[in-house]
C-alpha positions in Angstrom: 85.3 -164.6 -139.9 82.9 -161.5 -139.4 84.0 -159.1 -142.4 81.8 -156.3 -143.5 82.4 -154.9 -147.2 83.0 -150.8 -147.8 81.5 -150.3 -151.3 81.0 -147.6 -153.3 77.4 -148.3 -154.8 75.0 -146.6 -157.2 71.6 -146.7 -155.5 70.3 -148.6 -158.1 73.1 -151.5 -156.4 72.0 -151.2 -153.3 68.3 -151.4 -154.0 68.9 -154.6 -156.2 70.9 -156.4 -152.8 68.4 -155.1 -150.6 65.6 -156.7 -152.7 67.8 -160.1 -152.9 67.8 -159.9 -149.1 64.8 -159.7 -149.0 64.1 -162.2 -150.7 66.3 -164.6 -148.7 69.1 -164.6 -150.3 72.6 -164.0 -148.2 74.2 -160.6 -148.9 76.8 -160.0 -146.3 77.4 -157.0 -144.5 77.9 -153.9 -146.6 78.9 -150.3 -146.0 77.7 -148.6 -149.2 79.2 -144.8 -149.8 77.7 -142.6 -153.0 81.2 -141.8 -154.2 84.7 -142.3 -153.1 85.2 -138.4 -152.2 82.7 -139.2 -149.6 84.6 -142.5 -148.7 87.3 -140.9 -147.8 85.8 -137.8 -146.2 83.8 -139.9 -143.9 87.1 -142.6 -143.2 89.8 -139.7 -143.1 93.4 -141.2 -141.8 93.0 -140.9 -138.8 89.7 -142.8 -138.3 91.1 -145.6 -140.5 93.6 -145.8 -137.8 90.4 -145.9 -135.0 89.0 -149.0 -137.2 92.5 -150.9 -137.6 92.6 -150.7 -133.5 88.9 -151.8 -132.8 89.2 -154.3 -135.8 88.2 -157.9 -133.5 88.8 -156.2 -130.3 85.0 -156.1 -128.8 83.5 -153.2 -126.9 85.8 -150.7 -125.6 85.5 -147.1 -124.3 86.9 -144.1 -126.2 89.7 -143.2 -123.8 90.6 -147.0 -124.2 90.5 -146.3 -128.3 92.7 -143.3 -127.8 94.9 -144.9 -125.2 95.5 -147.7 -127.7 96.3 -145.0 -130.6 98.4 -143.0 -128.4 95.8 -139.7 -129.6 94.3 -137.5 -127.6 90.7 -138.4 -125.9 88.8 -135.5 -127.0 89.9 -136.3 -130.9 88.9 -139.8 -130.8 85.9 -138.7 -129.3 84.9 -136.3 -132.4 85.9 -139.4 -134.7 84.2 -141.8 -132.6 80.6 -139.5 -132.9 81.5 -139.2 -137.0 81.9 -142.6 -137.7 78.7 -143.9 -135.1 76.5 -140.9 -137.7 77.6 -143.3 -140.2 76.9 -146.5 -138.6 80.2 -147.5 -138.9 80.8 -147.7 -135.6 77.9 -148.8 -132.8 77.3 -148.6 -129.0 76.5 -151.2 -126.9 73.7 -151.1 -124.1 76.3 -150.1 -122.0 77.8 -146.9 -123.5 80.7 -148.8 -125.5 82.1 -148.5 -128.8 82.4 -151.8 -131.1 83.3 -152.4 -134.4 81.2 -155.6 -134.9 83.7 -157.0 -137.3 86.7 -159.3 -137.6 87.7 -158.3 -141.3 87.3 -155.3 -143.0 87.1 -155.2 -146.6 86.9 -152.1 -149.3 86.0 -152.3 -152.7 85.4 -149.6 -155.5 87.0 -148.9 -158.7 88.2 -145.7 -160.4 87.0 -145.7 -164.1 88.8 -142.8 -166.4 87.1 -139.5 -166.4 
């Protein structure tokens, strides 16, 4: 199974796994996020609702996203554009929207203040 990892990371983490990358070792896929304000701002409800449906279902076209959500075309549409600016989403060579993964997995931990 195909899962990529949400994580909030210090860039200090990330440039430690890109490093063992590149040195050949296995990472997985990662989604790394600052902070979990910005987490959330850029995976609001609604949106998480957009991955759940494209979650294993290939290449689809937004109005088959909204269809599929039972939301309006042009709302998906403004989600679908954030969430490809945070290459969360991708397009295929022929205009599509996929979520490349069969698993999706977030991980982050609130310390006390």
């Amino acid at each position: 199974m195909h899962t990529v990892t949400l994580v909030v990371s210090s860039r200090e983490k990330i440039n430690r796994r890109f490093l063992r990358a590149f040195e050949g070792e296995p990472q997985g896929a990662f989604i790394s996020f600052e902070s979990p304000e910005l987490l959330f701002k850029v995976i609001s409800g609604k949106r998480w609702e957009l991955l759940k449906v494209m979650t294993g279902a290939g290449p689809m076209t937004i109005r088959e996203a909204a269809r599929r959500l039972q939301r309006d075309v042009k709302a998906v549409h403004g989600d679908v554009q954030a969430l490809l600016k945070a290459g969360i989403l991708q397009k295929t060579g022929k205009g599509l929207i996929i979520f490349p993964y069969e698993a999706m997995h977030v991980d982050f931990m609130l310390n006390a203040a």
